[in-house]
C-alpha positions as CSV (number, residue, x, y, z in Angstrom):
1,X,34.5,15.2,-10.7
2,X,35.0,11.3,-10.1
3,X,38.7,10.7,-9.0
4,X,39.5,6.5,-8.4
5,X,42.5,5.0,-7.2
6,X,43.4,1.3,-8.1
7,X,45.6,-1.2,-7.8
8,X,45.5,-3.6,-10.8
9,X,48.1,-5.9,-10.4
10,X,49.4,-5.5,-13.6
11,X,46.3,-7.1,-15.1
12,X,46.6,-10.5,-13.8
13,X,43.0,-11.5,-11.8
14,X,44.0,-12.8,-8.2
15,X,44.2,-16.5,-8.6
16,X,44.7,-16.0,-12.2
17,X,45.7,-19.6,-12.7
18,X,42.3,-20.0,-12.6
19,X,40.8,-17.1,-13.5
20,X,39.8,-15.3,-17.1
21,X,42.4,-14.9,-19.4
22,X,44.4,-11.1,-19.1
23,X,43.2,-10.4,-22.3
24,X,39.3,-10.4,-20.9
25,X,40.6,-9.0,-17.6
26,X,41.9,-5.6,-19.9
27,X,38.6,-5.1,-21.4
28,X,36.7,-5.4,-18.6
29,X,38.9,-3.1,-16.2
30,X,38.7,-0.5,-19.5
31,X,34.7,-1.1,-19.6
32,X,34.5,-0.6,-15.8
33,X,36.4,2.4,-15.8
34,X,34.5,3.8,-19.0
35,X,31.0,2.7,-17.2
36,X,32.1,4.6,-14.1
37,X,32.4,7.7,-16.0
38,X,35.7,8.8,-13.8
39,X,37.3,11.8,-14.6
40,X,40.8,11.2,-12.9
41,X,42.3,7.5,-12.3
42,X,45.4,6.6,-10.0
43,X,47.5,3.5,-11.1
44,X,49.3,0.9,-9.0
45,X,51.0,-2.0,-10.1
46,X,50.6,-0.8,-14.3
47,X,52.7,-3.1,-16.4
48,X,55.3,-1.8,-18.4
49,X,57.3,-3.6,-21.7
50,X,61.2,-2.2,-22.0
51,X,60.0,0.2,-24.2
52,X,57.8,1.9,-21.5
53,X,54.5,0.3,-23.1
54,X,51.9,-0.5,-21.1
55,X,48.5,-3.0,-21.9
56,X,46.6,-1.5,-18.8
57,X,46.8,1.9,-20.5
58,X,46.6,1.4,-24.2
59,X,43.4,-0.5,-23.0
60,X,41.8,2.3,-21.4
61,X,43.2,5.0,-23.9
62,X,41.3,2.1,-26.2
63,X,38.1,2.6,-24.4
64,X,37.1,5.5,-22.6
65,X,37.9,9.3,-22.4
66,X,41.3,9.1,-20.3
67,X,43.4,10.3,-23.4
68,X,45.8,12.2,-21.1
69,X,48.3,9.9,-18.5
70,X,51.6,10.3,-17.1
71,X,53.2,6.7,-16.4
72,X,55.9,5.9,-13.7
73,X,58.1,2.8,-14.5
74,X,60.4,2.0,-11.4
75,X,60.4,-2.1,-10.6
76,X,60.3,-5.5,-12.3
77,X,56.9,-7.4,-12.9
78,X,55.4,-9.2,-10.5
79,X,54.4,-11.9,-13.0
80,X,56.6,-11.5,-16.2
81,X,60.2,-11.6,-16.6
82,X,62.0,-8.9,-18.3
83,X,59.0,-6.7,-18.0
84,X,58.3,-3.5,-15.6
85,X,55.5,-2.3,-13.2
86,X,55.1,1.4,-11.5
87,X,52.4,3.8,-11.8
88,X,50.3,5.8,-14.2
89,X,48.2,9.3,-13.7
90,X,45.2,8.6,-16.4
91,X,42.4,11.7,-16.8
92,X,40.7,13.7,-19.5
93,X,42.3,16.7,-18.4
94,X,45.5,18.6,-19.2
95,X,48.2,17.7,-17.1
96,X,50.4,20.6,-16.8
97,X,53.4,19.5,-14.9
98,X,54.6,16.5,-13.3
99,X,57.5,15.1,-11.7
100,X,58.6,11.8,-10.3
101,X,60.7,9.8,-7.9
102,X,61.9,6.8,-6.3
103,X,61.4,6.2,-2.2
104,X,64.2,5.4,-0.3
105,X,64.1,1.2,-0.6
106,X,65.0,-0.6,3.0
107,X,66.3,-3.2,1.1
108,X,64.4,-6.0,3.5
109,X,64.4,-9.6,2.6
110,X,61.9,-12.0,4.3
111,X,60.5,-15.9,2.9
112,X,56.8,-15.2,2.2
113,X,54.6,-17.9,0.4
114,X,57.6,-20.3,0.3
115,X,59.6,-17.5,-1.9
116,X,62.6,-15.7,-0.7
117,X,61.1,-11.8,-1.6
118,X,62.6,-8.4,-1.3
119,X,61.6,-4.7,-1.3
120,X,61.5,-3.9,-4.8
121,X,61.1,0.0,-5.7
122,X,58.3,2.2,-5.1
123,X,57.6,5.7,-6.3
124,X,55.5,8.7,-6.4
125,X,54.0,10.6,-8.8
126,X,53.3,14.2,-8.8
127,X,51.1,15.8,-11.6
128,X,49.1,19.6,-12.3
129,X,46.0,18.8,-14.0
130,X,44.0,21.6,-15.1
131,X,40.5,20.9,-14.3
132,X,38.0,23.1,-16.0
133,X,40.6,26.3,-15.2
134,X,41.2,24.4,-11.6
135,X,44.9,23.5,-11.6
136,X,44.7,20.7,-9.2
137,X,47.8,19.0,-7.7
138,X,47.3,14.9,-7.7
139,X,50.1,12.9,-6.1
140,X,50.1,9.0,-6.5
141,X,52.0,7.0,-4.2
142,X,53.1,3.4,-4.1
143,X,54.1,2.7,-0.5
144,X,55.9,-1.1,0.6
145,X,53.8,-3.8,1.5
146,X,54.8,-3.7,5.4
147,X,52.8,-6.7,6.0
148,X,54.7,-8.9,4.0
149,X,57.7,-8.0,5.8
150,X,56.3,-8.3,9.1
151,X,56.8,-5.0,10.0
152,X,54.6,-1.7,11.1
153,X,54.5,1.1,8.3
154,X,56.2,3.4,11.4
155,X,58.9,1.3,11.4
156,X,61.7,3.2,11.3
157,X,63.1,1.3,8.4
158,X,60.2,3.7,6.3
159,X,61.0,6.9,8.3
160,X,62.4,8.7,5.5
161,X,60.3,7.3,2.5
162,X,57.1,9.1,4.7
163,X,59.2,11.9,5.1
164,X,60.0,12.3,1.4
165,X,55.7,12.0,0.5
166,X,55.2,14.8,3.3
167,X,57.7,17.2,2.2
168,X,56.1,17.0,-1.3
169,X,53.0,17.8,0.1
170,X,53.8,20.5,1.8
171,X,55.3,22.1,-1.1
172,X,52.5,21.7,-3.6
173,X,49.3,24.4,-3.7
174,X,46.0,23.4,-3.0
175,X,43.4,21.8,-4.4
176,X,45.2,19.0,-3.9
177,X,44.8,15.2,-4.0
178,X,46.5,12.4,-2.4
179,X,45.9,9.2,-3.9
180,X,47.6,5.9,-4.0
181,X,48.4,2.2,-2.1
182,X,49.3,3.0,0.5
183,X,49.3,-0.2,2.0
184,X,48.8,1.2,5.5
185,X,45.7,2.0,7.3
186,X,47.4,4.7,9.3
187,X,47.0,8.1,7.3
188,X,48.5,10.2,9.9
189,X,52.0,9.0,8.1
190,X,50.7,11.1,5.2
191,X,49.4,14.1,6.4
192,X,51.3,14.7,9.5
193,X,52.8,17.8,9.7
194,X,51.1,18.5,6.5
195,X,49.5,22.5,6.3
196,X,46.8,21.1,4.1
197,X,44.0,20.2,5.5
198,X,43.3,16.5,4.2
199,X,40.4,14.0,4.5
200,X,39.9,10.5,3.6
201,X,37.4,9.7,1.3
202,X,37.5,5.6,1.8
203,X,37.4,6.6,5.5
204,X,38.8,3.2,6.7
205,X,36.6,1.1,4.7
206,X,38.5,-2.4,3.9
207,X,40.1,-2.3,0.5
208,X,43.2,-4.8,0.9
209,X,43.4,-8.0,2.2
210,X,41.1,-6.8,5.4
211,X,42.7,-3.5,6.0
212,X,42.3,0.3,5.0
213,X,44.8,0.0,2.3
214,X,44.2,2.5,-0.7
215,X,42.8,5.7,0.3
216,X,41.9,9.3,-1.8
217,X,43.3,12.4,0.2
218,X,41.7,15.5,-0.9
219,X,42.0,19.4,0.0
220,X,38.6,19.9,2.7
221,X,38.8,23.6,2.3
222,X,38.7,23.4,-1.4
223,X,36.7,20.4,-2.1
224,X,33.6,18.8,-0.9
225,X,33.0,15.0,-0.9
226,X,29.1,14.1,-2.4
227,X,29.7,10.1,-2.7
228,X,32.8,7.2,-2.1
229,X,32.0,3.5,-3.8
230,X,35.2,1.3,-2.8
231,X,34.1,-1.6,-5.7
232,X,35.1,-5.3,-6.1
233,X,37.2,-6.5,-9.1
234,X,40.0,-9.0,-10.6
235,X,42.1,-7.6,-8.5
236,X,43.5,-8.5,-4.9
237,X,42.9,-4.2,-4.2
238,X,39.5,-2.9,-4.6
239,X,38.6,0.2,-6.7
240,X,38.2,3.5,-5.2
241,X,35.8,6.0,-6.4
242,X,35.5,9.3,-4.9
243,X,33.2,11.6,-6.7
244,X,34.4,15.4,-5.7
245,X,32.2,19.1,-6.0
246,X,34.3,22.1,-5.8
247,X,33.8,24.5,-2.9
């Protein structure tokens, strides 16, 4: 089973002033993900019209075998006005059940890049996907970007957002997935107090602006871990792929 996480920034390239148009950049995320073969695909940053539509997805619906996606909408673009951006659950399996919600927002304001910015929202996604017979729980997470605020992710300002991902956990069956941006290197946030016994599958390799960023969590007693790529892109996050055996 190949499970990714990814980032996308709504599917504008870094530097997209001077980079292909987003029209090139859909097709060849959809391509990449269809060459890839992945079976399961965690969204960050998806772009979202007021009608809940989404380019990122219809172009990998378009183009691979992903028919099946839950999608998260919770903050403005990044890039366009009047548009949305939050999260999507993409895989070729069922999903049985899912549920979503916001984290509690700290509401910090800082100048960054000559721009006054703030926290927007961030969320979490929680899904059953029935693989093969295997109802697997996936949670995506979105966490704040602490180093744009000049802060530590165990700030207290974030106390309660990790608190809110860790209760979830704890409350879901196993197998079970953690994926997301988590925009920390610092897993023991997650898992902390966690019964599950979860490992990283990145394993601290660089995926975000030279840090441990985006990670997959997966159940160790129920799953076993035969390959990790962590792949270049458009993107400013690098693509996660975690290819999973059942125990």
């Amino acid at each position: 089973m190949r499970v990714a996480t990814w980032n996308v920034r709504e599917g504008v390239p870094e530097g997209y002033e001077k980079r292909p148009s987003r029209s090139t950049v859909l097709d060849d995320l959809a391509a990449q993900v269809r060459d890839l073969e992945l079976d399961l695909l965690v969204l960050q940053e998806v772009d979202f019209s007021g009608d809940g539509d989404s380019h990122v997805i219809n172009a990998i619906k378009g183009d691979t075998r992903l028919q099946n996606s839950r999608e998260y909408s919770y903050s403005p673009s990044s890039f366009y006005p009047g548009m949305c951006a939050g999260m999507a659950l993409v895989t070729r399996f069922p999903i049985v059940w899912h549920s979503s919600f916001l984290l509690p927002n700290p509401d910090l304001k800082v100048s960054y890049e000559g721009r006054q910015v703030s926290t927007f929202d961030k969320g979490v996604l929680s899904c059953v996907v029935d693989m093969n017979g295997i109802r697997t729980s996936v949670v995506a997470v979105h966490m704040f970007p602490f180093h744009m605020f000049e802060r530590s992710a165990s700030d207290p300002a974030f106390a309660s957002g990790w608190e809110h991902i860790r209760r979830l956990i704890s409350g879901l069956s196993e197998p079970l997935i953690v994926a997301g941006d988590f925009n920390t290197s610092k897993r023991d946030l997650v898992v902390k107090d966690s019964e599950q016994r979860l490992h990283s599958a990145v394993d601290a390799q660089i995926t975000h602006r030279g840090f441990s960023a985006d990670d997959i969590l997966y159940s160790a007693d129920r799953f076993r871990i035969d390959r990790v790529d962590v792949l270049d892109n458009f993107s400013d996050h690098r693509l996660c792929v975690a290819e999973l055996a059942v125990r």
